[in-house]
N, C-alpha and C positions, 0 to 999 in steps of 0.2 A: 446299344452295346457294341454294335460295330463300328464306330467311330472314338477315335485317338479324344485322349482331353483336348488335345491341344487344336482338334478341329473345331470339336465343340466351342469350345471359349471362342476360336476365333467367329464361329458365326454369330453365337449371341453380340457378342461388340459390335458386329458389321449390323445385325437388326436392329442395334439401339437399348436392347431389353438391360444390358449391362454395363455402364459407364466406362468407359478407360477401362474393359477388359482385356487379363492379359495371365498368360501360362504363370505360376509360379512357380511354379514345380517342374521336371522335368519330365519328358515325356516317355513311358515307359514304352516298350512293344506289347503290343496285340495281337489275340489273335483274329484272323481276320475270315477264317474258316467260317461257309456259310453265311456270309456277308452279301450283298446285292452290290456294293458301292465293290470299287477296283480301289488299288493304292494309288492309282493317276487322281480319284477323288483329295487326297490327299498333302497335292505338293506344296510344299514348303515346309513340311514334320519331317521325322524320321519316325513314319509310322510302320513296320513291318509284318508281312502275314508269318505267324509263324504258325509252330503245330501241326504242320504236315498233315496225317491222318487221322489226328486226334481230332473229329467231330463232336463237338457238345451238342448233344441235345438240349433242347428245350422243354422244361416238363410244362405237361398239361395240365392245369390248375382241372380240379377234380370238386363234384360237387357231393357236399356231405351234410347228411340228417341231423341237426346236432340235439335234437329232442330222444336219440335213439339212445339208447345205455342197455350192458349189460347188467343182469340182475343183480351182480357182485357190484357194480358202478351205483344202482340204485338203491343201493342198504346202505352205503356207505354214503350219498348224495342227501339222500331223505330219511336214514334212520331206520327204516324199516323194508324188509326184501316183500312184502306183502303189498307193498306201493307199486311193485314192477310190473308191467301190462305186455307183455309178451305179443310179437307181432307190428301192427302199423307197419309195415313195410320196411323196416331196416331188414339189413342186411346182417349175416353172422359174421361175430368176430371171430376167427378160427374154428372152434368148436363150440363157442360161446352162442347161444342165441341173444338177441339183442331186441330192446321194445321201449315202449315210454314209460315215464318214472313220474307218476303223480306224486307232488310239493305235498311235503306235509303238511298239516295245519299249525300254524305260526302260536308261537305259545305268549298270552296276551296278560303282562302287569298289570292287575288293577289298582287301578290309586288309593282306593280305600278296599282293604280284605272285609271279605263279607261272610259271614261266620266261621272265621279263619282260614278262608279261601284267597291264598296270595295271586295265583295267576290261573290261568283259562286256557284251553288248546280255542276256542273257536264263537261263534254264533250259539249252535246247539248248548255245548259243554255250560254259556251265561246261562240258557232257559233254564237248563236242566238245575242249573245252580239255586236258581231263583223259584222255580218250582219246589226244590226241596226245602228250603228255605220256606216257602207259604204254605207247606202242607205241616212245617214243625210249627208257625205261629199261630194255625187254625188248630190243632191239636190242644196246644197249650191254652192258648183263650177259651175251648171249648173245654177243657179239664177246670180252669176258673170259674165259670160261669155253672156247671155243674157244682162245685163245691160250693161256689155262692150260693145256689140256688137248696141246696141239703140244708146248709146253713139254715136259711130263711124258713125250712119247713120244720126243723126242730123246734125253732125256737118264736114259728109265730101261732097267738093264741086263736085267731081267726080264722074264720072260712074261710073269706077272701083273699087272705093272705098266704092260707096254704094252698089254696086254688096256682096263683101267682106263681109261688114255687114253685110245684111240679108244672107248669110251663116253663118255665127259664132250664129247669133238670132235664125234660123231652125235646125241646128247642136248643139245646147246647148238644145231645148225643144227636139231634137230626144234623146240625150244620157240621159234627165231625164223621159223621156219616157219608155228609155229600162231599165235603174234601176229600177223604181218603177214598171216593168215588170216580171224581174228578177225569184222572187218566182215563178210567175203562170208558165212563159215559163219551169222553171226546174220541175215543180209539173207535167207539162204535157209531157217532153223529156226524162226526169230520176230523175223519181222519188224518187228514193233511195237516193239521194244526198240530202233528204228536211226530209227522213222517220230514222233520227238519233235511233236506239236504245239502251235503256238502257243499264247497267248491271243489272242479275237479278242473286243477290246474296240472300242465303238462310242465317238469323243469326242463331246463336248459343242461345241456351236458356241457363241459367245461374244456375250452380251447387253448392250448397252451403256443406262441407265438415264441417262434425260436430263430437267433442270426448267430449261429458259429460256424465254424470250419471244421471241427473236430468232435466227434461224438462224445468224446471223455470229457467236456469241457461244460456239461450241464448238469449241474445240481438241485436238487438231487438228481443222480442219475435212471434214468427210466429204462423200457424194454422196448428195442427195436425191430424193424423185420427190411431184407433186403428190397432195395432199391436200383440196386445195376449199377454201374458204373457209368461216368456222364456221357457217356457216349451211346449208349444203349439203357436209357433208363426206364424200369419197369411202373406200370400204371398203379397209382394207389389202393385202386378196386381190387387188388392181389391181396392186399392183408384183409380183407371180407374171409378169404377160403384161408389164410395162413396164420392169422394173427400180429402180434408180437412177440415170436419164440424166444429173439434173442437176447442175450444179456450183453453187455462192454466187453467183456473177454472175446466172444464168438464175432463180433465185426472185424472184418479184415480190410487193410491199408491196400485204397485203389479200387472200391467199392461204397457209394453212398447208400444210407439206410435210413425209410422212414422213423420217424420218433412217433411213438404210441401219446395220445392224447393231442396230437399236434395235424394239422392239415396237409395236403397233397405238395404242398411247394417246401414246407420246411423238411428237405435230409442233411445230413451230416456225414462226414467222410469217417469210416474206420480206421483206427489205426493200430491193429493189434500187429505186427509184424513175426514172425518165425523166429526167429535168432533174436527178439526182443530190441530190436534197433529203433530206428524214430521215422516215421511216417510224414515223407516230406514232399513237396511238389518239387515237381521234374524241372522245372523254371529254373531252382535252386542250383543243377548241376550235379548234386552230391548224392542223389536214389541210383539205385543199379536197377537195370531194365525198364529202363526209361527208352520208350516208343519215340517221343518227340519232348520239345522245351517246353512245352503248355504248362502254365501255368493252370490249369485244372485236371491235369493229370499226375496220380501220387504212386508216388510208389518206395519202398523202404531202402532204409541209408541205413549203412553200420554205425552211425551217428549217435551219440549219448543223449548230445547238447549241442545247440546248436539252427540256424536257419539263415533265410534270406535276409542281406544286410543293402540297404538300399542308402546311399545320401548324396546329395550334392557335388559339384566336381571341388566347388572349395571347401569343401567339409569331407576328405580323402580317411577314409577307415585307415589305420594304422595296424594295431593292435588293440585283443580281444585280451584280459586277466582274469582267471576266476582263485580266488582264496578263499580258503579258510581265513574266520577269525573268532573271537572270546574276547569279551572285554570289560570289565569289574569296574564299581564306583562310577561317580559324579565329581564333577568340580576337578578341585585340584589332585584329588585321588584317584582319576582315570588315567586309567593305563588298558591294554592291547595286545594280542598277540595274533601274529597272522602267518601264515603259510601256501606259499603258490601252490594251485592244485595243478592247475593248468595254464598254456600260455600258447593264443591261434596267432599266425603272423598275417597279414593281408598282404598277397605280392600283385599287385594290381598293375595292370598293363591298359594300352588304349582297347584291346579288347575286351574290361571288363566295362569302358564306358558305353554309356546311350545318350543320346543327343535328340534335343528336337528345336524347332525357330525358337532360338533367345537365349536357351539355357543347356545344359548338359548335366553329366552325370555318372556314378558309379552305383552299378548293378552286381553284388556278391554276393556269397554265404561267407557263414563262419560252421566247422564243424570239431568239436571234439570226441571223439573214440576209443577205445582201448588202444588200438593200434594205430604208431601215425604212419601217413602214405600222404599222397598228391593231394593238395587242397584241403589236411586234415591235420590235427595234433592231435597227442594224445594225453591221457591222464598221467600225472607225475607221483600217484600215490595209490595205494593200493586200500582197498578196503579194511585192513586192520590195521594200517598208518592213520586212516581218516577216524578211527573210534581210538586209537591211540592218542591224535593229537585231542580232540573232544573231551574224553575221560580221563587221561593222565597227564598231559599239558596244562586242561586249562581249569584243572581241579583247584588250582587256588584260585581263580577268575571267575568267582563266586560271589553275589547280592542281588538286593532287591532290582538293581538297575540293571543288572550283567545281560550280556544277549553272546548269541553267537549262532553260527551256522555258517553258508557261504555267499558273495557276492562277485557282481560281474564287476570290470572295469575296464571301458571302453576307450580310447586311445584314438582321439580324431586328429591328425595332419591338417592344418589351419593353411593351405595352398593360397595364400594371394598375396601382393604387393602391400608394399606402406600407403595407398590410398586412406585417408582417414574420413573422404566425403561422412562416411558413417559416424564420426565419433563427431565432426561437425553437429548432424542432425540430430544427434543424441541428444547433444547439449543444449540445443537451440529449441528445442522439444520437450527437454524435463531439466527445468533448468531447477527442479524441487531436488532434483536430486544431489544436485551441488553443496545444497545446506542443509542434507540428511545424511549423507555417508559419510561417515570418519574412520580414517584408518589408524589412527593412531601415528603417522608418519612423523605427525610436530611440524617441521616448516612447511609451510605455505598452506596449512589447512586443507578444510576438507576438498574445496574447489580443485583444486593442485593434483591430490590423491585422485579425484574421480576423473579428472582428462588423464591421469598416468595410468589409472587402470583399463580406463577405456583406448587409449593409444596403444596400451599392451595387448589387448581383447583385439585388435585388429592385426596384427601379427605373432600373437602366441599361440600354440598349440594348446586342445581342451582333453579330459579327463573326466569319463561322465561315469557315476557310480553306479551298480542297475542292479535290483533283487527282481523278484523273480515275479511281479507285476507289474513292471516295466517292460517284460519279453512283448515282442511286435509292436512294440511304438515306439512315437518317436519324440528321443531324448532329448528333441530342445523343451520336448513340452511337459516329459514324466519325470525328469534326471536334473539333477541341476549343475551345472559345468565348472571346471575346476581349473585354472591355469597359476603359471609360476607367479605371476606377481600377487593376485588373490592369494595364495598359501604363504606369502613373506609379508603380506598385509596382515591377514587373517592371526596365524599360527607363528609368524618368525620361520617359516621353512625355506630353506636354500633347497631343495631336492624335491623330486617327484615319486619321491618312492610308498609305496601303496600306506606306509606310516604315515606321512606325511600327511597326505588325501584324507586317511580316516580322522587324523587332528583335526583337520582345517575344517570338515563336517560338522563333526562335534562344537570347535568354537565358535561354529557360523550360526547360531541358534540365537533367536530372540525372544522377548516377551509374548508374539504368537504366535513365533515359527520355530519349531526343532526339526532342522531338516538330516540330522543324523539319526532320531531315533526313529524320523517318517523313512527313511529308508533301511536302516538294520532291522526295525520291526517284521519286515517281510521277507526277510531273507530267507535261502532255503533253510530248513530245517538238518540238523545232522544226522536223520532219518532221510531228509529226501537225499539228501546229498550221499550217501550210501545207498541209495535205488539208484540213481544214476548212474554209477558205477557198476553196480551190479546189474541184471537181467533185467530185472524188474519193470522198469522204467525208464521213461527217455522224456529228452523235453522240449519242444518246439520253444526257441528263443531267440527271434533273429530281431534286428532296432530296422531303423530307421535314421537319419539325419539330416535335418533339411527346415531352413526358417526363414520367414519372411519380409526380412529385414528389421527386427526388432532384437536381436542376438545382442548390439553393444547398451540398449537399453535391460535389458535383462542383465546381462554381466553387472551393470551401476547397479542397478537395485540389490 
């Protein structure tokens, strides 16, 4: 962790472990706090220490019983709280005492029901089956052989034949005699043979394995107990005497908190903030009382919506869009209505780049807020304009197909030269793609069309559409990209106007890709999109932008 990507890569390639290794990406800052290596380790990056004071600690991985369960854990595990074994050495969960949870006995299908007995808890539960079972077939044959035997005495004329009788009559109540005997005599000769014991299996309590950033970000949501702050992080043997008190509400932004059912190394950052704002790292720029730039220090921004915007130097953030829209029918019956909610401008300077050997780059936020100020915009509509346009706008934009809520729309500045090296290698590489794409253009076919799209893809500006599963990645790989000549291919559009974009979506659909409905499907909701604005809610949403040389084959396809 104290070493820059771009050290790493370069030593694996010098050992040989990785062919022609080399940075792709640009190199971010680090912090380099509590590091043994200097930045002299370093030269030829632009690796920097930053973070000042902000020391992370490292947590200590923490060793845990996992046979141990509270009582309430073990009724719920095995079904029955009379399974819990109090003691063995666990330790209490808050006020909870904690012990082992003996498995219940597995409840066992028989393949054939045995006097309408479908299934079995166990070993014992067969005997006892089949023992009942042999004391009703000794019963019943000894009641036969008894009638038989009356039978043969009325009606025989002989001595010796009634002799015979009343044997078979005394001989049938002896042998139901000794059956229904049977238990007490073994209870009393060998007793072992009556005292079946169990298995007495210990369960396993159950590990939950967690990697987010954000406490609110785990579903279900579970009950937390503090963890400190990364600089001072408290030992996991603290929730033994505390428990798991708290709920999502009670974590605070700039404090990590263990997760109840989960191990010593999995916490999660709070983010509830006081004035209801958005709980961001200090990296971003945009938290107020921020100590240092650490990217593992948070702390709350008056922010709605909003994060860290990272891409490439020739993939230059422009503009941020977010709308409303509503939109009715299919086919030649779609229609659209949309409405800016908001609009972030990026005013990017050589100090928002970072650089490191081979490549560089831009390091931003985007933030929107009620109010705008320095590095901020603000909302363009108020909470009864946004259930206005929802309810009374787009009340005829109503069917089975209709969707609506709000989406981003992201606005990259395409920074480089007519170089076409790339649409070369495109071509020369899928060259399937020459006699699969058709624009519709008529002269010169489809070949024609796919070097004019791809020569456009190398000097045109992109247009990437983003809901709200798409927040913190990166849009070459969640988004799919939109430029002028795509939308006069596509849709006949002369313009880039958010109309435009949503056509070109929609017409871009095929027999197994609907890439309009994959992305309007998840948009926000016009409930989220009113928490936003309001208190309630905030939302971490920042991209990325950055690919690996496959950008003008992606466009062809």
């Amino acid at each position: 962790n104290c070493k820059s990507c771009t050290a790493v890569c370069s030593q694996l390639a010098a050992s040989g472990q990785l062919k022609d290794a080399k940075p792709d990406f640009f190199n971010l800052p680090f912090n380099a706090s509590g590091c043994t290596e200097s930045l002299s380790d370093y030269e030829g990056t632009s690796a920097v220490a930053r973070g000042g004071d902000y020391d992370v600690k490292q947590r200590v991985a923490e060793h845990q019983d996992m046979f141990c369960f509270t009582q309430a854990e073990c009724a719920l595990a095995a079904g029955d709280p009379g399974n819990f074994k109090p003691g063995h050495g666990c330790p209490n969960k808050g006020n909870e005492p904690r012990g082992y949870c003996r498995a219940p006995d597995p409840n066992i299908q028989l393949q054939n029901p045995i006097a309408g007995v479908k299934t079995i808890k166990d070993l014992r539960s067969f005997i006892a089956l089949m023992f009942n079972v042999a004391m009703g077939l000794i019963i019943i044959t000894a009641a036969i052989f008894f009638v038989w035997g009356g039978f043969k005495y009325m009606l025989s004329g002989v001595t010796k034949e009634i002799q015979t009788a009343k044997e078979t009559m005394v001989n049938s109540v002896i042998g139901m005699v000794l059956g229904l005997s049977a238990y007490a005599i073994l209870a009393n000769v060998a007793p072992n043979t009556i005292n079946l014991q169990t298995f007495d299996i210990d369960m396993i309590n159950k590990l939950n394995f967690y990697n987010v950033v954000y406490c609110r970000d785990i579903v279900p949501t579970p009950k937390f107990a503090d963890a400190g702050p990364p600089t001072e992080p408290k030992p996991f043997s603290t929730t033994n005497a505390s428990g798991f008190p708290l709920t999502i509400d009670k974590t605070k932004c700039g404090t990590e908190y263990f997760i109840e059912g989960s191990d010593s190394q999995a916490v999660c950052m709070g983010q509830s903030c006081e004035d209801g704002g958005m709980c961001i790292a200090c990296s971003a720029g945009l938290a107020s009382g921020c100590k240092t730039t650490s990217a593992h220090e948070y702390r709350c921004s008056d922010c709605k919506i909003g994060g860290n915007v990272v891409a490439q130097e020739r993939w230059k953030p422009d503009t941020v869009w977010y709308f409303l829209f509503c939109d009715k029918g299919s086919g030649d019956d779609y229609d659209i209505k949309l409405e800016s909610m908001a609009e972030f401008e990026f005013h990017l300077s050589d100090d928002s780049k970072t650089s490191s050997s081979g490549s560089s780059g831009y390091v931003t936020a985007v933030c929107v807020s009620d109010k705008k100020g320095p590095g901020k915009a603000a909302f363009k509509m108020t909470v009864p304009e946004v259930r206005n346009f929802f309810d009374v706008q787009c009340k005829d934009m109503t069917g089975p197909t209709s969707n609506r809520g709000m989406l981003m729309l992201a606005f990259i500045d395409q920074e480089i030269t007519t170089d076409i090296s790339g649409v070369e290698a495109a071509l020369d590489n899928k060259s399937d793609i020459m006699t699969g794409l058709n624009c519709g253009l008529g002269v010169g076919g489809p070949p024609l069309c796919a070097l004019s799209l791809l020569y456009s893809s190398q000097q045109d500006n992109f247009y990437f559409p983003m809901n709200k599963n798409m927040c913190n990645t990166n849009i070459f790989q969640t988004s799919v990209p939109f430029n002028q000549q795509l939308m006069r291919a596509i849709a006949g559009s002369e313009k880039n106007t958010m109309r435009d974009i949503m056509r070109t979506m929609y017409k871009s659909k095929t027999d197994d890709k609907d890439i309009y409905k994959d992305i309007v499907s998840q948009a926000w909701t016009p409930e989220e999109t009113v928490k936003l604005i309001e208190q309630g809610m905030s939302q971490s949403c920042g991209f990325s932008a950055s690919h690996s040389g496959e950008t003008t084959k992606l466009i062809a396809e």
